[in-house]
N, C-alpha and C positions, 0 to 999 in steps of 0.2 A: 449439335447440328444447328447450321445458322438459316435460318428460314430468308433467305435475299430477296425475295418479292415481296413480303410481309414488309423487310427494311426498306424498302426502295417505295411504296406505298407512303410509307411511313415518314420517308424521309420530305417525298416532295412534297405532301402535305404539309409537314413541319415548314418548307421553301415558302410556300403560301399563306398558312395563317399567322407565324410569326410578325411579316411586318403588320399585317391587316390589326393583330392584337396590339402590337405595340401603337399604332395609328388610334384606334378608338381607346385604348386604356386611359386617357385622358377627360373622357366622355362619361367615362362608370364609375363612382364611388369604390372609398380604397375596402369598405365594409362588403360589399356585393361582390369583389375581386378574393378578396380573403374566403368569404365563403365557396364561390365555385372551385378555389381550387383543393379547400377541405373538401367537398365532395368526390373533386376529382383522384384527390392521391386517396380517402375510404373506397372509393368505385376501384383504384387500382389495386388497393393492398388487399378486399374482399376475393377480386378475380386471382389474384394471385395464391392466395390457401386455396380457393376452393381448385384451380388446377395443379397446383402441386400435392395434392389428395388423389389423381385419377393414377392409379399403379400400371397401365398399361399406353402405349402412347396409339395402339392402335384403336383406343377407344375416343379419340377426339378427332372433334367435326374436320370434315377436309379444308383443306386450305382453301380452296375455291371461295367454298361458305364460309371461311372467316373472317375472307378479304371485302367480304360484299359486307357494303354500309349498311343496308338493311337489316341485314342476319343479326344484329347484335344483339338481338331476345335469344333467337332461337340457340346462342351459343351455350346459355346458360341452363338450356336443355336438357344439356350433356353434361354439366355438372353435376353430381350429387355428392351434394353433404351428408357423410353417415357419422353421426355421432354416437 
């Protein structure tokens, strides 16, 4: 199932800070760029095991609260890692 408002969030954000990134990247050391975005793609592939672990889909937060910028602790909430 394709979540379209998640993508369309998603997307015009991407409209947005792409040039703004491409504009300042000039500004930021190639060392400080290299590291954020190792953090970014462990912050991605982390969220990713830990929600492809929940066996049910009707155990994850509603879309409202995923869409909202602030929620992004409380998402982790509703994860749980069982090892």
């Amino acid at each position: 199932m394709v979540d379209w408002k998640g993508g369309g969030v998603m997307a015009a954000t991407a409209l947005i800070a792409a040039p703004l990134g491409a504009m300042t990247s000039g500004y930021v050391p190639v060392q400080t760029l290299k590291m954020l975005f190792a953090v970014m793609v462990l912050a991605a592939a982390l969220r990713t095991l830990w929600t492809s672990r929940l066996p049910e889909p009707n155990k994850m937060m509603s879309l409202k609260k995923r869409m909202h910028p602030t929620n992004y602790r409380s998402a982790f909430k509703v994860l749980r890692v069982e090892i």
